[in-house]
C-alpha positions as CSV (number, residue, x, y, z in Angstrom):
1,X,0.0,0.0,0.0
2,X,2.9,2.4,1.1
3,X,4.9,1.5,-2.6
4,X,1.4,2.4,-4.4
5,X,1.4,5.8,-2.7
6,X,5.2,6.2,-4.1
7,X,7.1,5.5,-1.2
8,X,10.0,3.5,-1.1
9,X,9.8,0.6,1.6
10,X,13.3,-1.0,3.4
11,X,14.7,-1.8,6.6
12,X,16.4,-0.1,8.7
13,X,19.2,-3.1,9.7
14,X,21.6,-3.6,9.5
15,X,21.9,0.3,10.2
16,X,21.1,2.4,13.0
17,X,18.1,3.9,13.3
18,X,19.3,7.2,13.9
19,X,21.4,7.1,10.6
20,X,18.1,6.3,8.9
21,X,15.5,8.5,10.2
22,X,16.7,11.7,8.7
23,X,15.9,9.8,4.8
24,X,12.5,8.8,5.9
25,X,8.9,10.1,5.8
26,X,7.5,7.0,7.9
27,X,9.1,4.9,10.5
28,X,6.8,1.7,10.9
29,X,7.5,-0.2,13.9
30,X,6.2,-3.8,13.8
31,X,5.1,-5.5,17.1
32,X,8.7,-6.4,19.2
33,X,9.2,-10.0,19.1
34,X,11.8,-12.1,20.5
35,X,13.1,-15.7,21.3
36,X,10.2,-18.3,22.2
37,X,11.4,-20.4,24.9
38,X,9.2,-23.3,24.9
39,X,10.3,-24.8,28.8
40,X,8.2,-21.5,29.6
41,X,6.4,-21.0,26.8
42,X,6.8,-17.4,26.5
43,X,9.0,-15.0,24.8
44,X,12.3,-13.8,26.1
45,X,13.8,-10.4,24.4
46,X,16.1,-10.4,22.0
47,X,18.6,-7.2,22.4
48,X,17.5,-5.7,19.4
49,X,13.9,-5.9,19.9
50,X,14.5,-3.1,22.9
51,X,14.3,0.2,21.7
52,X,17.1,1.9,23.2
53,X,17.6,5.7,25.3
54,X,19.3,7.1,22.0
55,X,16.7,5.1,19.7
56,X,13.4,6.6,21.7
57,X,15.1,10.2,21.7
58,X,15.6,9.6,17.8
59,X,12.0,8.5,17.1
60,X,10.7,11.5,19.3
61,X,13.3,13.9,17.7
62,X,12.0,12.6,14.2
63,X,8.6,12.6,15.0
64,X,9.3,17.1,16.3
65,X,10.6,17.4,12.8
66,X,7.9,16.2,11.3
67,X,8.2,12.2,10.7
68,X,5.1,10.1,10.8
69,X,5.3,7.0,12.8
70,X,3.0,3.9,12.4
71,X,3.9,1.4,15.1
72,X,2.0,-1.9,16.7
73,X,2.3,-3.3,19.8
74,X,0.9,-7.4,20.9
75,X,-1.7,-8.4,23.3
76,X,-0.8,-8.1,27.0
77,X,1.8,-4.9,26.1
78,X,5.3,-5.1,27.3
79,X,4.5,-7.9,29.9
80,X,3.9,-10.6,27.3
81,X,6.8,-9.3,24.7
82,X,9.0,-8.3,27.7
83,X,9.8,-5.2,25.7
84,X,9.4,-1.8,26.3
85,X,7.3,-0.5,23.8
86,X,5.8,1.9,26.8
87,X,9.2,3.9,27.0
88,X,8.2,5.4,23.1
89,X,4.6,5.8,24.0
90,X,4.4,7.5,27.4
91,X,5.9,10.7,25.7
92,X,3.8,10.7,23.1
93,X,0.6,10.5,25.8
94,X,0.0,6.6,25.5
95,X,0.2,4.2,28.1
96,X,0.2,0.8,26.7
97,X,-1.6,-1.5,29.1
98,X,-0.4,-5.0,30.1
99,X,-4.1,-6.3,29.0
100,X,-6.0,-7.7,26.3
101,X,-9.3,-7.2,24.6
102,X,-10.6,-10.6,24.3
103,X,-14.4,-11.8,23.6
104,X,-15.4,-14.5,26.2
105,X,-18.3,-16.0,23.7
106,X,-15.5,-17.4,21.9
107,X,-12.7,-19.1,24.1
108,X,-14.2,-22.5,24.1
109,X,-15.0,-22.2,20.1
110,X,-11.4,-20.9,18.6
111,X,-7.9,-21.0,18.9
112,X,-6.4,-18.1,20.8
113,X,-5.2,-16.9,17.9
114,X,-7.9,-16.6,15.9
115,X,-10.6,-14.8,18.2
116,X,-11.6,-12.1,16.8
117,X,-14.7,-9.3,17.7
118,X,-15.5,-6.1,15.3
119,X,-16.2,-3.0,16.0
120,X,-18.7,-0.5,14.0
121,X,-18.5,2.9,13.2
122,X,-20.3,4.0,16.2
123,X,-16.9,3.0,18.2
124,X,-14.4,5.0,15.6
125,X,-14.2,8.2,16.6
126,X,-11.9,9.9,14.2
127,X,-14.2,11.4,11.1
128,X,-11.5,10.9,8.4
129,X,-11.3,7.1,9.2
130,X,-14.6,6.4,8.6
131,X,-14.8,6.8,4.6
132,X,-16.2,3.5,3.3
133,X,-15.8,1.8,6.6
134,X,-18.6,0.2,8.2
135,X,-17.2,-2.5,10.2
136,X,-13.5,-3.4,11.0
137,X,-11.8,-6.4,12.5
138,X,-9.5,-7.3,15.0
139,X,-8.1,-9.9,16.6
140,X,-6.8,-9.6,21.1
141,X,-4.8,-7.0,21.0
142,X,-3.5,-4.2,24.3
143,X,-5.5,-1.4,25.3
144,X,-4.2,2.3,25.8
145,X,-4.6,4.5,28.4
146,X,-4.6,8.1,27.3
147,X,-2.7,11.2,29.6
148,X,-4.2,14.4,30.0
149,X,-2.9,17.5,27.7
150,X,-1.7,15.7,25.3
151,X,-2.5,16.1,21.5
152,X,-4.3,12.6,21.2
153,X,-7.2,10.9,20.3
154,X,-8.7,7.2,20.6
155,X,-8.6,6.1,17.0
156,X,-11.0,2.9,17.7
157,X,-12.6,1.3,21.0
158,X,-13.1,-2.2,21.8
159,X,-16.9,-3.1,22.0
160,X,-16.6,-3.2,25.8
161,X,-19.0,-6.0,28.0
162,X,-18.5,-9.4,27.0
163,X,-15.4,-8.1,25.1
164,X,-13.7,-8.0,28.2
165,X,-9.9,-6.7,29.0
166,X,-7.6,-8.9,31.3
167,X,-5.2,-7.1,32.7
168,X,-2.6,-10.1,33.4
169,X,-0.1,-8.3,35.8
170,X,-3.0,-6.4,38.0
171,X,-4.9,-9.6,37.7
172,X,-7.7,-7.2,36.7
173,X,-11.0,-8.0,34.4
174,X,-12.8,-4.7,32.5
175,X,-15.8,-4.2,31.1
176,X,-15.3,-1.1,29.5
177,X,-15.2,0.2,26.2
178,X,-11.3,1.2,26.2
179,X,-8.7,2.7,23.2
180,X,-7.1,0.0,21.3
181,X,-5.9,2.3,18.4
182,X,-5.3,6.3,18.7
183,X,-4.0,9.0,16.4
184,X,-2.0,12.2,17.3
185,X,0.3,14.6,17.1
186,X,4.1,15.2,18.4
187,X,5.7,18.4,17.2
188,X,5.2,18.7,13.8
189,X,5.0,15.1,13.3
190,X,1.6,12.4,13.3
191,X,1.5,8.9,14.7
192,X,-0.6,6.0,15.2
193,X,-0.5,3.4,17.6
194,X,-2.5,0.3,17.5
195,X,-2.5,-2.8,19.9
196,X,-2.0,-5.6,17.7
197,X,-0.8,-6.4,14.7
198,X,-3.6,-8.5,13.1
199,X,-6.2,-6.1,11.9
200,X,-3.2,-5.1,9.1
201,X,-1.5,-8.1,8.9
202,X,-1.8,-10.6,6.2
203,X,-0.9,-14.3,6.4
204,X,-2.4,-16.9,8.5
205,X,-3.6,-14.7,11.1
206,X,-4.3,-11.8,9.2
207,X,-7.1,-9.5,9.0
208,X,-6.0,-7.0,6.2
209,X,-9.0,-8.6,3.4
210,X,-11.5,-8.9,6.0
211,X,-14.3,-6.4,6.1
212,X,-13.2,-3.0,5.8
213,X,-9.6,-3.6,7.2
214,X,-8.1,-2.3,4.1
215,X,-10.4,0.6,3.3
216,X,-9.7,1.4,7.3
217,X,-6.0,1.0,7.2
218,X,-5.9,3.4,3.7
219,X,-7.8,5.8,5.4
220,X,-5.5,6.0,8.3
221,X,-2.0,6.1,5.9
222,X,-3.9,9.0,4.0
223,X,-3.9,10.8,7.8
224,X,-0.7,10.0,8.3
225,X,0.9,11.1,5.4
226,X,-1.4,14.0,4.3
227,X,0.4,17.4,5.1
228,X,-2.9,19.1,5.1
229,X,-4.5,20.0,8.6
230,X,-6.8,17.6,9.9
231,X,-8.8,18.0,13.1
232,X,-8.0,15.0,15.7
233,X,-11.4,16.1,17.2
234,X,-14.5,13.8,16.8
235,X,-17.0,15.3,14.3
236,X,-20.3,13.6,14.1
237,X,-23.7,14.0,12.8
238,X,-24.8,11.4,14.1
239,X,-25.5,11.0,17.9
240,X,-22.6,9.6,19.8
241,X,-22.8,6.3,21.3
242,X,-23.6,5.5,24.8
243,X,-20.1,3.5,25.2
244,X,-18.2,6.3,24.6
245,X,-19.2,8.9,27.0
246,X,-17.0,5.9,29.2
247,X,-14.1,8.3,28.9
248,X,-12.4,11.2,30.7
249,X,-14.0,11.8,34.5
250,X,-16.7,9.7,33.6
251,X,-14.4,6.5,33.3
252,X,-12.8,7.5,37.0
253,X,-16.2,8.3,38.5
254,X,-17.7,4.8,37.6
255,X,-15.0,2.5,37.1
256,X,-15.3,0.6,40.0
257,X,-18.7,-0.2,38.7
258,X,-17.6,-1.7,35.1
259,X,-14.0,-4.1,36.7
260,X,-13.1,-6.6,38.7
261,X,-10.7,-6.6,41.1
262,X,-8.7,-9.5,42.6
263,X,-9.5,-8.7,45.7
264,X,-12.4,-9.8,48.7
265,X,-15.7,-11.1,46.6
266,X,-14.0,-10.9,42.9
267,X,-11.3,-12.7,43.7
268,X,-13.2,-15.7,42.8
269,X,-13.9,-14.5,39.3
270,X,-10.7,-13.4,38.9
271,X,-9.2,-16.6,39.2
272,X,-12.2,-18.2,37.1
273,X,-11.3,-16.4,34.5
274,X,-7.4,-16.6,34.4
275,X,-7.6,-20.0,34.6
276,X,-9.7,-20.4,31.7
277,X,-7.6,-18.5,30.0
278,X,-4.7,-20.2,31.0
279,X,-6.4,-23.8,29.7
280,X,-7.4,-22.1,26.4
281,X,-3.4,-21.0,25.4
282,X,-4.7,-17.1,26.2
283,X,-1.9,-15.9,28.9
284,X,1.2,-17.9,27.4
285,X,3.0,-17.8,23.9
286,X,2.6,-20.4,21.4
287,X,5.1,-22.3,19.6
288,X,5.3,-21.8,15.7
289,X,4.0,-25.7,14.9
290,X,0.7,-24.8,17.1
291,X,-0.6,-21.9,15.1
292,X,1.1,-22.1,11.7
293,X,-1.7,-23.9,8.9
């Protein structure tokens, strides 16, 4: 999609990233991943898979000058990549969450992998996304937490109640409708973050030819690379959706109301829940043979 716009595409190994950033328009950063250890069965960090001090400054210099950066994180944030993905996206006015958006009608029915849930327009925000999109997929990806004063906006929600989050290190369960994609600004530069990979991905497990993925994804590029000034704002004519007015002081003022805590009487659930999604391959990484076709 980026070659058909007239961009040239290539990696930046084996050079630094600082040597490259000063030729590019767009810096895509693809989710972090790492060794599999299967003893474990989860993923231990490779040292290039860390962004380091120098690299974060770079992207954050880059971004000041004007650079566009597209990057993806996995499900469960840093705690299930053991990277640090969070050290790039707190400056920018994005906490990446160590949870995961996953739809409880469907643990018994798929693989982990393949779950999937949609969300409609009423749950994308952003007014220049939405040409030609109706509908987009996903598949459990991390939620985002946005800070306060910062020049960000959710880019898509997850559908919230039975499309739960599990927060695996607070032990956590949410029933919220939460950021798993937003879109802003950093000096005179525009980024994106999104969650997980899958919804632009294609292969085995992606999502790029389902529903409007693709229409979405062009839509969000065009954003990204337009040099024109366009408003982060929501615009609407349409009434907005009970599930978003979750955000801001509303989300404080009734949170306790919409989670479940490990803690006294939820404990229980808690532990229901993680165990299920322990027996189900949810909470743990999976070896190439178990999800390749």
């Amino acid at each position: 999609m980026l070659l058909r716009r007239g961009l040239d595409c290539g990696s930046v190994r084996p050079h630094l990233l600082g040597d490259r950033l000063p030729q590019a328009h767009l810096l895509v950063l693809p989710p972090p991943t790492g060794y599999y250890d299967p003893a474990k069965e989860h993923w231990e960090p490779l040292a290039n898979s860390l962004l380091t001090t120098v690299e974060v400054t770079d992207i954050l210099g880059f971004l000041e000058d004007g650079g566009r950066l597209l990057a993806f994180a996995y499900r469960f944030g840093d705690a299930f990549t053991q990277t640090n993905l969070d050290s790039l996206f707190v400056p920018l006015g994005c906490q990446l969450n160590p949870d995961a958006i996953i739809d409880l009608t469907r643990l018994r029915e798929m693989h982990p992998l393949r779950f999937y849930f949609d969300t409609t327009r009423e749950v994308l925000p952003l007014s220049w996304s939405l040409d030609q999109v109706a509908t987009v997929r996903w598949r459990s990806l991390a939620t985002f937490t946005l800070r306060p004063g910062f020049p960000v906006q959710p880019l898509a929600f997850s559908p919230g109640g039975g499309c739960i989050s599990f927060d695996c290190v607070h032990r956590r369960i949410g029933f919220l409708s939460l950021p798993i994609a937003v879109a802003g600004r950093h000096g005179r530069g525009r980024f994106v973050l999104v969650g997980g990979p899958h919804a632009f991905e294609t292969g085995p497990m992606g999502l790029l030819d389902s529903v409007h993925n693709r229409r979405f994804l062009g839509n969000v590029l065009t954003w990204l690379l337009s040099d024109e000034i366009i408003a982060l704002t929501t615009v609407r004519s349409e009434p907005v959706p009970e599930v978003t007015t979750w955000l801001g002081p509303l989300t404080e003022q009734y949170r306790h109301l919409c989670q479940i805590e490990d803690t006294a009487e939820g404990a229980g659930t808690v532990a229901f829940v993680e165990r299920l999604l322990q027996e189900t391959g949810v909470l743990k990484a999976l070896a190439r043979p178990s999800w390749m076709p």
